[in-house]
DSSP file (Angstrom, degrees, kcal/mol; ACC not computed):
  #  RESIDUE AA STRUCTURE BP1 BP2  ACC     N-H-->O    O-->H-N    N-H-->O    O-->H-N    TCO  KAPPA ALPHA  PHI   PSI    X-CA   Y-CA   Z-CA
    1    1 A X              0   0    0      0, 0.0    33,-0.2     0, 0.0     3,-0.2   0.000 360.0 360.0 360.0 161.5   29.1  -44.1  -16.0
    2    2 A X        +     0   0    0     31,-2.4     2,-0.3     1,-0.6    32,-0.1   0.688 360.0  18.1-111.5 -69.4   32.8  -43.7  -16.6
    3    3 A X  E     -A   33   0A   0     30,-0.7    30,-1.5     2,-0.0    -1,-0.6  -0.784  53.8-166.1-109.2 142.1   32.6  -40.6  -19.0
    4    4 A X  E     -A   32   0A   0     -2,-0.3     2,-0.6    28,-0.2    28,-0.3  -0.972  18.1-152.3 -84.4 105.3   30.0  -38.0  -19.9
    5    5 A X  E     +A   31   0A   0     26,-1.6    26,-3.0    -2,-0.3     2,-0.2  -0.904  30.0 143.7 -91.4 116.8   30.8  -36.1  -23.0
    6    6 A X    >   -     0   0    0     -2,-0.6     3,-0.6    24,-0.2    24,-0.1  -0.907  54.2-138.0-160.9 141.5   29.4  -32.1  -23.4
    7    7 A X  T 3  S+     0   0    0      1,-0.2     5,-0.3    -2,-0.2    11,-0.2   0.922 106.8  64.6-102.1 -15.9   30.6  -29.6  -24.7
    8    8 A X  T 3  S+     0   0    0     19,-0.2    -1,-0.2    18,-0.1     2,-0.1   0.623  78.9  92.1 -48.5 -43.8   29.2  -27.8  -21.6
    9    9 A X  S X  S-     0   0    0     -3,-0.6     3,-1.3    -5,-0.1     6,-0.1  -0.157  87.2-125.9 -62.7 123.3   31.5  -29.8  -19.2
   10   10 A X  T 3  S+     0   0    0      1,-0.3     2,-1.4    -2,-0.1     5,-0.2   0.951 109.8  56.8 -37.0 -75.7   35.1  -27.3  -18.7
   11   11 A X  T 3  S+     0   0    0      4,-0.1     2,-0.3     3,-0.1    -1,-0.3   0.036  86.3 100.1 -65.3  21.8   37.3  -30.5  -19.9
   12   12 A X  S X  S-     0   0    0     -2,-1.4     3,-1.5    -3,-1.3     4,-0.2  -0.961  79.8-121.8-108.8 126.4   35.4  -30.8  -23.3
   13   13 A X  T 3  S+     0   0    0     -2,-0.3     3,-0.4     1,-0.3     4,-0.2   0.692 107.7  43.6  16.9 -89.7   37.1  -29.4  -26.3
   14   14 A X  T 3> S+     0   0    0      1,-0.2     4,-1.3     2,-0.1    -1,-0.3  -0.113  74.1 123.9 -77.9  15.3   34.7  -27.1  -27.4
   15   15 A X  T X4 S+     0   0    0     -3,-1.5     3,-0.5    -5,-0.2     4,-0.5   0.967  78.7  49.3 -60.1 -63.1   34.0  -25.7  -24.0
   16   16 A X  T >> S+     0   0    0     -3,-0.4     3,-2.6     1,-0.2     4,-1.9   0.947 110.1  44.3 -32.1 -74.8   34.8  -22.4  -25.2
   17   17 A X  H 3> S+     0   0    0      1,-0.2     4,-1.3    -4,-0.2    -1,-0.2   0.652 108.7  62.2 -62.2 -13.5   32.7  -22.3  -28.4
   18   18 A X  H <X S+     0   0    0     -4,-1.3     4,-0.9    -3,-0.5    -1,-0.2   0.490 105.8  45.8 -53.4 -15.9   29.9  -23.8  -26.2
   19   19 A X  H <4 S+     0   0    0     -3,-2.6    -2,-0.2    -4,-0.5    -3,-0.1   0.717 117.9  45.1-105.5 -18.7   30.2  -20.5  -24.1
   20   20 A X  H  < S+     0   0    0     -4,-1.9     3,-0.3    -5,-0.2    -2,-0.1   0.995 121.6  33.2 -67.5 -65.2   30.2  -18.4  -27.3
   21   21 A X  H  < S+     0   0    0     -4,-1.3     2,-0.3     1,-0.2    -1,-0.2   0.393 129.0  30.3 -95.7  -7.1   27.6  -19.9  -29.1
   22   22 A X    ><  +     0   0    0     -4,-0.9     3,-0.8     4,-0.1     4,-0.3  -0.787  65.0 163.7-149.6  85.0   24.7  -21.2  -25.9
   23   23 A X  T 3  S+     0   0    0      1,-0.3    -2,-0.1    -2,-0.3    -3,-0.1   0.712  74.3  47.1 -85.4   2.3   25.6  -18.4  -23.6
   24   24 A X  T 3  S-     0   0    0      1,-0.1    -1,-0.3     0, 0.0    -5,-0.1   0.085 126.4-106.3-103.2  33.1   22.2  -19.3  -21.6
   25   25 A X    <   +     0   0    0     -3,-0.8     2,-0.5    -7,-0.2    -2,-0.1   0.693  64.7 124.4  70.4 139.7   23.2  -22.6  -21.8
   26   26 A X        +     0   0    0     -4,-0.3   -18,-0.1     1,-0.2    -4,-0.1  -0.688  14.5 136.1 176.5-133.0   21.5  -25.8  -24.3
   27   27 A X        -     0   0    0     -2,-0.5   -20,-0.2     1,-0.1   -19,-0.2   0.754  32.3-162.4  37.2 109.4   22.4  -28.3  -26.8
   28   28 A X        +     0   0    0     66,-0.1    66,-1.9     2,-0.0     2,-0.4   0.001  68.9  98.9-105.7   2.3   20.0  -31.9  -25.4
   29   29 A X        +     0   0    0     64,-0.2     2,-0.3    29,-0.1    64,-0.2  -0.942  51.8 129.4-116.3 116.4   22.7  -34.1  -27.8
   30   30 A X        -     0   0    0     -2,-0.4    62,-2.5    62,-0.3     2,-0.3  -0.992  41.4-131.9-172.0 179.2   25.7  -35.8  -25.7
   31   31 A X  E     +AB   5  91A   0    -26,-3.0   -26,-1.6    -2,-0.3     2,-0.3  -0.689  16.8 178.6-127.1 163.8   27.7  -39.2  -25.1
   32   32 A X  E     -AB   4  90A   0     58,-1.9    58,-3.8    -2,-0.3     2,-0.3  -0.866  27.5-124.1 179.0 155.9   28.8  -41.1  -22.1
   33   33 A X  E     -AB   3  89A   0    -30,-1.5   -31,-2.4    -2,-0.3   -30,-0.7  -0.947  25.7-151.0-103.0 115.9   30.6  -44.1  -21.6
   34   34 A X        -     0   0    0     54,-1.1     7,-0.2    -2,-0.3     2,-0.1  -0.741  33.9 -85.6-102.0 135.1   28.9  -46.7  -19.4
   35   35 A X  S    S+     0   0    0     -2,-0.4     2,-0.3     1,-0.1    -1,-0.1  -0.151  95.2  14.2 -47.9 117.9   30.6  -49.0  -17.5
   36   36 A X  S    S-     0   0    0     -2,-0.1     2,-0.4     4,-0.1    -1,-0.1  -0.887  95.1 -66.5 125.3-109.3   31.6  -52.0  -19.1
   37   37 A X     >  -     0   0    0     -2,-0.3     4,-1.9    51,-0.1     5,-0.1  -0.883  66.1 -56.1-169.4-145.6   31.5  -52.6  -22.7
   38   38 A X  H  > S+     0   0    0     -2,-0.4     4,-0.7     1,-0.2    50,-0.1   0.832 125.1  60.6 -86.4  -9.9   29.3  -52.9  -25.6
   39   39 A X  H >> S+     0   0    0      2,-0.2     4,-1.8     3,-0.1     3,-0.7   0.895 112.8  41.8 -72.9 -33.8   27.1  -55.8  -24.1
   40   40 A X  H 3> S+     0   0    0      1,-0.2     4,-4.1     2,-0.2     5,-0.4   0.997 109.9  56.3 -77.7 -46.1   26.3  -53.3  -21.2
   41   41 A X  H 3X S+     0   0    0     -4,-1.9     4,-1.4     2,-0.2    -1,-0.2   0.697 111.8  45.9   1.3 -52.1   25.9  -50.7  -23.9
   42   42 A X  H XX S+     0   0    0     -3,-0.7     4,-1.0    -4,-0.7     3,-0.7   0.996 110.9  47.3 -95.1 -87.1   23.4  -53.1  -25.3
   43   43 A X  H 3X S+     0   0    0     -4,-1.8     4,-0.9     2,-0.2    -2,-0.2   0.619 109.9  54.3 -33.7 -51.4   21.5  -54.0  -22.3
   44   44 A X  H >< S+     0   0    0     -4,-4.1     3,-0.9    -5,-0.2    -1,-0.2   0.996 111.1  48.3 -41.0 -62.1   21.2  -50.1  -21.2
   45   45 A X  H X< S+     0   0    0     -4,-1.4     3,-1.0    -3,-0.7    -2,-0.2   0.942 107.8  54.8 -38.6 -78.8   19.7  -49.4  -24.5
   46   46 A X  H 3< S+     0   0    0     -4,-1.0    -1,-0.2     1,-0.3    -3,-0.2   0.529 101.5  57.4 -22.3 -33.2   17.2  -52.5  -24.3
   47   47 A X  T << S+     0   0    0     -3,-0.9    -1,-0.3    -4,-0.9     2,-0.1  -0.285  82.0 113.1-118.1  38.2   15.6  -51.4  -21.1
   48   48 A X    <   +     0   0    0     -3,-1.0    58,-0.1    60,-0.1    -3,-0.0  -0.415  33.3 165.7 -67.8 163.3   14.7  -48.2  -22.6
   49   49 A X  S    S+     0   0    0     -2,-0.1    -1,-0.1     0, 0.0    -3,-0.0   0.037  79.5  31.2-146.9 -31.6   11.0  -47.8  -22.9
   50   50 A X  S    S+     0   0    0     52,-0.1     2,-0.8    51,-0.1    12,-0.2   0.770 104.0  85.2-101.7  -3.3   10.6  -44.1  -23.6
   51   51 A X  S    S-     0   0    0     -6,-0.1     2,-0.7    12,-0.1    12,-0.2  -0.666  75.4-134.6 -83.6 114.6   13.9  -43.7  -25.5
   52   52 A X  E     -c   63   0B   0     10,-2.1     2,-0.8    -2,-0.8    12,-0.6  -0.840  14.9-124.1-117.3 135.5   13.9  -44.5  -29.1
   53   53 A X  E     +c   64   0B   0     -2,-0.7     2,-0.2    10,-0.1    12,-0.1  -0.003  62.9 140.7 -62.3  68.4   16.4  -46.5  -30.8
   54   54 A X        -     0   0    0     10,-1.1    10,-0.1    -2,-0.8     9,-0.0  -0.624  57.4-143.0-103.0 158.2   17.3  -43.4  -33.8
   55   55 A X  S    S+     0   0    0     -2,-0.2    -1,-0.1     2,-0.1    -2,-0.1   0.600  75.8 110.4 -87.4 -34.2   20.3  -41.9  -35.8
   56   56 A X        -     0   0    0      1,-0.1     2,-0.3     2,-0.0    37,-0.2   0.156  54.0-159.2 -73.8 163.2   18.4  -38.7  -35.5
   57   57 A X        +     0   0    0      1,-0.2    -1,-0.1    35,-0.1    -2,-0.1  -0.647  59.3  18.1-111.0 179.1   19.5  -35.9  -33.4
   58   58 A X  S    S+     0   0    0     -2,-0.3    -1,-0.2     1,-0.1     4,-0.1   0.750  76.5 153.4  36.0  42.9   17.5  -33.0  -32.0
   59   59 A X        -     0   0    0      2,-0.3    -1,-0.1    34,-0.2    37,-0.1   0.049  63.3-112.0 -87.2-166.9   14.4  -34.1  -32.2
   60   60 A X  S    S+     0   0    0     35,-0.1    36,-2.0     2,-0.1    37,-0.7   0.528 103.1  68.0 -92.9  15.2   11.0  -33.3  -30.2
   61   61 A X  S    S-     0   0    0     34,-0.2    -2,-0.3    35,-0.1   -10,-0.1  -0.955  97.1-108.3-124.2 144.0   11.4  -37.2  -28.8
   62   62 A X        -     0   0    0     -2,-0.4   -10,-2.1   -12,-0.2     2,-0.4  -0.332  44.3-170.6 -48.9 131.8   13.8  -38.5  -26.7
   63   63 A X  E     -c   52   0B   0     30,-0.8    30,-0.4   -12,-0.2     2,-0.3  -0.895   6.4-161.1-131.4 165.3   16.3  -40.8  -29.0
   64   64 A X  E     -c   53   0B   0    -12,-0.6   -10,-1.1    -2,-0.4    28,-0.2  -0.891  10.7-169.7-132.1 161.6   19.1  -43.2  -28.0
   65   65 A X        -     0   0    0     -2,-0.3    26,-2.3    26,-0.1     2,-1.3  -0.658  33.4-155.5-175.3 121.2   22.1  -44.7  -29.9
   66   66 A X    >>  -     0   0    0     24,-0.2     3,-0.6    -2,-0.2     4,-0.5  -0.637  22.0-174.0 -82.2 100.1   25.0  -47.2  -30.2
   67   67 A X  T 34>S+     0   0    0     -2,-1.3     5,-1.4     1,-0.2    -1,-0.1   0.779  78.4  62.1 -66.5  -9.9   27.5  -45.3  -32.9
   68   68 A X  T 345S+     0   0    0     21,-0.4     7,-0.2    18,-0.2    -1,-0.2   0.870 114.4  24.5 -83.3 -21.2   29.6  -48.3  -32.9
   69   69 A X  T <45S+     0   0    0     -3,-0.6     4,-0.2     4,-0.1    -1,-0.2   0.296 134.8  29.4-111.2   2.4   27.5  -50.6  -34.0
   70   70 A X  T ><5S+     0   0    0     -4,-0.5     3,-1.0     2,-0.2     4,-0.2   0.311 125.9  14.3-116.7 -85.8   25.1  -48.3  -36.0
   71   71 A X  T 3 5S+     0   0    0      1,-0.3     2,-0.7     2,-0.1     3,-0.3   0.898 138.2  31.7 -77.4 -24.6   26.2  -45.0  -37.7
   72   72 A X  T 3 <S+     0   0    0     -5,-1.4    -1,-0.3     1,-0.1    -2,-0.2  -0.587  80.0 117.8-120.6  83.8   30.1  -45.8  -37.3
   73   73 A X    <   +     0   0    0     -3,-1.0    -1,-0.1    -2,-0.7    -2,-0.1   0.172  64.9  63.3-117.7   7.0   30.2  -49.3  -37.6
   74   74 A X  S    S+     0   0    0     -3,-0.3     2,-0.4    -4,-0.2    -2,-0.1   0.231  86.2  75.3-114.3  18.5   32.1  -49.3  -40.4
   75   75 A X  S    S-     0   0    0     -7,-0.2     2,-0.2     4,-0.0    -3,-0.0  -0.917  82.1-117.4-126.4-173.5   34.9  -48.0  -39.3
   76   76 A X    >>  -     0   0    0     -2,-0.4     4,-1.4     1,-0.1     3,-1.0  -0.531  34.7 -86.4-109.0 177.2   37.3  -50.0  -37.1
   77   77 A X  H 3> S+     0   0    0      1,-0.2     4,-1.0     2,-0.2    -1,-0.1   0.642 122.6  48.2 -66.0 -13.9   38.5  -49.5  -33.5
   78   78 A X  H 3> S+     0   0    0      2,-0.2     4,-1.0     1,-0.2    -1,-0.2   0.837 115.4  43.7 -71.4 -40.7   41.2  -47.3  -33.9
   79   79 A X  H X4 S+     0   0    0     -3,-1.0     3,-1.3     1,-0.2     4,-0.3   0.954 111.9  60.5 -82.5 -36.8   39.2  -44.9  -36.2
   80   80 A X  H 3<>S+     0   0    0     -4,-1.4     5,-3.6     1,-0.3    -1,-0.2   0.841 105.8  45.3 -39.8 -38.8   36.6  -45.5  -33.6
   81   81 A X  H 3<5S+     0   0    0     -4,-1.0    -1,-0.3     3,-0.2    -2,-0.2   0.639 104.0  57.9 -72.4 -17.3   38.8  -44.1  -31.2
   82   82 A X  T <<5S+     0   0    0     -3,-1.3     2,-5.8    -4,-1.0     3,-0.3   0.751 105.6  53.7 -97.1-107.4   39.9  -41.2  -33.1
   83   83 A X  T   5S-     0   0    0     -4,-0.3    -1,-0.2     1,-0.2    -2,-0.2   0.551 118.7-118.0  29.5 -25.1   36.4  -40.3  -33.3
   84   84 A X  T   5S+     0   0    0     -2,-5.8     2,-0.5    -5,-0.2    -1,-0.2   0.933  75.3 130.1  38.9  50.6   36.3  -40.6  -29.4
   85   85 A X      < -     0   0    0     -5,-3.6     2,-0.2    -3,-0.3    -1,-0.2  -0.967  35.7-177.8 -99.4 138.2   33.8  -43.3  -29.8
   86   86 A X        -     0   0    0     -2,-0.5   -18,-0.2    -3,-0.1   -49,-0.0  -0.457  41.2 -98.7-119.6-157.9   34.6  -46.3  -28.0
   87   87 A X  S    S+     0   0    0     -2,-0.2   -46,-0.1     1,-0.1   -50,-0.1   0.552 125.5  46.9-101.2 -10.0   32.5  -49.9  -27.9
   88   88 A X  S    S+     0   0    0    -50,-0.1   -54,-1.1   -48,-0.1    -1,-0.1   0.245  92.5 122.4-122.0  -1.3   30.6  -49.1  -24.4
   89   89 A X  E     -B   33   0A   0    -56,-0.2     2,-0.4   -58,-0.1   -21,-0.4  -0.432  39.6-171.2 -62.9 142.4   29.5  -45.0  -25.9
   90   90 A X  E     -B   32   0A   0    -58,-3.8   -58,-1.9   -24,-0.1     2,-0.4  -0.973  11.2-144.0-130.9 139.4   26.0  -44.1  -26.0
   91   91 A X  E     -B   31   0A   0    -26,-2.3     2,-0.8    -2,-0.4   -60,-0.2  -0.931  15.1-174.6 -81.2 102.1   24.2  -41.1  -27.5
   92   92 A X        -     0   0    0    -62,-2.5     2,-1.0    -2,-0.4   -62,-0.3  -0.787  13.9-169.8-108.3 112.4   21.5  -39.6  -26.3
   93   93 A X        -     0   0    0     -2,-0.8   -30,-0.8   -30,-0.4   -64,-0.2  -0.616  25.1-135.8-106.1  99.8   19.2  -36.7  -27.5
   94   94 A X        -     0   0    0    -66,-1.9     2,-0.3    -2,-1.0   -66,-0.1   0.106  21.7-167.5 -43.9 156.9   16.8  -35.4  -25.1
   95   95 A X        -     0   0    0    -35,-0.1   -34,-0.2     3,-0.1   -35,-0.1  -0.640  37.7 -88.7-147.1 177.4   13.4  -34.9  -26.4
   96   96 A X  S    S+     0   0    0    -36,-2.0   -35,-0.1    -2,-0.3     3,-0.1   0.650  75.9 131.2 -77.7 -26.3   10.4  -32.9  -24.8
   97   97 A X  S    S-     0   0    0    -37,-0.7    -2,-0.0   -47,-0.1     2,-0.0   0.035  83.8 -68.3 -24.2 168.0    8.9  -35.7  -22.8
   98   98 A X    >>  -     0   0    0      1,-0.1     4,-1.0     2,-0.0     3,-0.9  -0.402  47.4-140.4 -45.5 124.2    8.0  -35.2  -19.3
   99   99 A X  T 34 S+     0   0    0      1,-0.2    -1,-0.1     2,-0.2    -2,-0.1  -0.088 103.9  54.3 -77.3  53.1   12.0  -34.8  -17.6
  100  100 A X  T 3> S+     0   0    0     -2,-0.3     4,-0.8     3,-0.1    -1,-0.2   0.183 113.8  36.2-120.7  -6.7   10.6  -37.0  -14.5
  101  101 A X  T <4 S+     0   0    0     -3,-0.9    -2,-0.2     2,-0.1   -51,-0.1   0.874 119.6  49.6-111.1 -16.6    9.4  -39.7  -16.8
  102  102 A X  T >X S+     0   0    0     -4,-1.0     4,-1.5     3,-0.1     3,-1.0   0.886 117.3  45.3  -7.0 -78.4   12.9  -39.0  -19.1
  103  103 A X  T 34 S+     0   0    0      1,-0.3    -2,-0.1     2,-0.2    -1,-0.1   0.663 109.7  47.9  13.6 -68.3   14.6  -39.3  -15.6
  104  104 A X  T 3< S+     0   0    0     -4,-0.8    -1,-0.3     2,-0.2    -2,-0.1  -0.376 114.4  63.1 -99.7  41.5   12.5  -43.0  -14.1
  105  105 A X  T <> S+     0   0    0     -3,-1.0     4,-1.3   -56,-0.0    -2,-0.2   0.272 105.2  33.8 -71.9 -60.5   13.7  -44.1  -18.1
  106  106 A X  H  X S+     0   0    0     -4,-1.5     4,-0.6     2,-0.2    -2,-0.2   0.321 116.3  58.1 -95.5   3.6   17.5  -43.9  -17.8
  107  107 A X  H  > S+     0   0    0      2,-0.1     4,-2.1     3,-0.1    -1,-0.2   0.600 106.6  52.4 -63.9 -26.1   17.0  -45.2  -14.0
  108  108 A X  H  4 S+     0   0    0      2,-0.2    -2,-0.2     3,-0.1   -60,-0.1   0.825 113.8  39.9 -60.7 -57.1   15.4  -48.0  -15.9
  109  109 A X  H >< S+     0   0    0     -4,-1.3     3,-2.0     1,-0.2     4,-0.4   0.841 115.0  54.1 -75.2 -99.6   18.6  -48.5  -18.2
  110  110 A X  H 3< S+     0   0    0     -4,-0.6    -2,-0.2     1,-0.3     3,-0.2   0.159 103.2  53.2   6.4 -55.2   20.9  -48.0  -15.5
  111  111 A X  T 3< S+     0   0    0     -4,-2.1     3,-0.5    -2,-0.3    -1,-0.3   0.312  99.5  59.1 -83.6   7.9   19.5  -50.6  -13.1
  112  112 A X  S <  S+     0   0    0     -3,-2.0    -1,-0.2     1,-0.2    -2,-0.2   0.607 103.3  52.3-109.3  -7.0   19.6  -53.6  -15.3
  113  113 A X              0   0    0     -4,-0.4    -1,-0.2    -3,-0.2    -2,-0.1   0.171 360.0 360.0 -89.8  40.9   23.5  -53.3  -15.9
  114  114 A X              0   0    0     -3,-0.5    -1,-0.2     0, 0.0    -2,-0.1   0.579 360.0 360.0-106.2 360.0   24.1  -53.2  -12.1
């Protein structure tokens, strides 16, 4: 991974209003950058099994998503960027599944871009 984005994280934005507003900690919705670009992007995604391929957020099921090529794929790379989306970002929103089988899922994505 290059980046993780959270509001949790100190260097995130909103670090502050994360502390206000989930002072026991929360929010299952966040982005990272994987190394490489939008084919690895692709390929993480693909070797997904328990992760499904959704717009929604917060749901009780784990979802996954490329916003550059789904929900902001109309805009272009610059407005992508202003966004802080880039061409290798993924979304993910943790769901209630097991977290060991959540976990052996995204080892799953992970080992086929190595």
């Amino acid at each position: 991974m290059e980046k993780v984005n959270h509001p949790s994280l100190q260097e995130h934005p909103d670090h502050e209003l994360y502390k206000k507003y989930f002072p026991k900690g929360g929010a299952s919705i966040f982005t990272f950058d994987i190394r490489g670009g939008q084919e690895e992007a692709w390929k993480f995604i693909d070797n997904l099994k328990l992760f499904s391929l959704l717009a929604n957020v917060a749901d009780v099921k784990s979802l996954v998503i490329h916003p550059a090529s789904t929900t902001h794929s109309q805009l272009t790379d610059e407005e992508l960027l202003d966004q802080g989306i880039k061409r290798n970002t993924i979304r993910l929103s943790i769901g209630t599944e097991h977290i060991d089988d959540i976990i052996a899922d995204l080892e799953n994505g992970f080992s086929a871009i190595k």
